[in-house]
Wavefront OBJ file of the C-alpha trace (Angstrom):
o trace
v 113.346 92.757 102.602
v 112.125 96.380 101.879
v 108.492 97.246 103.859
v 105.851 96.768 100.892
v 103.982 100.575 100.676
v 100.969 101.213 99.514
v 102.377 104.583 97.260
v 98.939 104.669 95.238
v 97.128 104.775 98.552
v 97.118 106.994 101.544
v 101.192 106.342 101.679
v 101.792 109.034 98.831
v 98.821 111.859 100.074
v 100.261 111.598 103.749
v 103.079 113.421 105.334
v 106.057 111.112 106.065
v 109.121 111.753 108.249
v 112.827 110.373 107.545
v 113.813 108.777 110.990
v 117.856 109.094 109.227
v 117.990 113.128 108.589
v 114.963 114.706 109.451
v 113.340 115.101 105.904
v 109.270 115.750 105.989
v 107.532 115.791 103.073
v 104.125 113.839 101.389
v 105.335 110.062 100.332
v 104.566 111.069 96.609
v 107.593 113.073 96.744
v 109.880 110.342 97.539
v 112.498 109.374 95.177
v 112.794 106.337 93.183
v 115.626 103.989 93.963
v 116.294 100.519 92.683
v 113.995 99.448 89.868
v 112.911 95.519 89.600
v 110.211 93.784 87.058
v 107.891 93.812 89.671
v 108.481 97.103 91.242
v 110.590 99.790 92.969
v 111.956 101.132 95.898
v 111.140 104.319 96.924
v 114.142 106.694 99.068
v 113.857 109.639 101.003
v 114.780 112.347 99.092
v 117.266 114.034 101.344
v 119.677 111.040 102.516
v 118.598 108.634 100.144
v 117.431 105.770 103.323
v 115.730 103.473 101.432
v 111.492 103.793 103.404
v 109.796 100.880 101.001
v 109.397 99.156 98.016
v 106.270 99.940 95.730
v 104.624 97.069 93.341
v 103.709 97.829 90.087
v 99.817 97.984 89.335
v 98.287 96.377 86.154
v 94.341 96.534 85.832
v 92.776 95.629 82.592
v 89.189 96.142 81.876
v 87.619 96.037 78.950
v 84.316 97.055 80.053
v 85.172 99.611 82.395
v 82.971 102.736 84.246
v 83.241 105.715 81.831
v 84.954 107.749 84.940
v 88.088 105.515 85.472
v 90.974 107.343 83.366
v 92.557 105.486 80.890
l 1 2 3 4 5 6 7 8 9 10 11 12 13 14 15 16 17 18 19 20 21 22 23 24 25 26 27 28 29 30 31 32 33 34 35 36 37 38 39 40 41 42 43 44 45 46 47 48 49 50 51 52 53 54 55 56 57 58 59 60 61 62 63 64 65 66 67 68 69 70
């Protein structure tokens, strides 16, 4: 089983570093792999190692604060 990441957290905004090849980069540049109902697995971009798997988010408000982006 694939490490769950937090990708809409600090995951994606912080520098990561492929233990396979060497690749360095911010986790929002990963690549997408394998794509479930639930989610999908996110690959470094260079050699393809598979780092994490990323759940799909769902919020539904119907009364939400005018700043939250639609």
């Amino acid at each position: 089983m694939s490490k769950l990441l937090d990708f809409y957290g600090d995951f994606a905004q912080a520098v990561q570093s492929c233990s396979g090849c060497g690749w360095t980069g911010l986790g929002a540049e990963m690549e997408s792999g394998e794509v479930f109902d639930e989610g999908v697995e996110k690959n470094c971009p260079r050699c393809d190692r598979r780092w994490g798997y990323v759940q799909f988010s769902l919020v539904v408000d119907d009364d939400h604060p005018a700043v939250w982006r639609g």
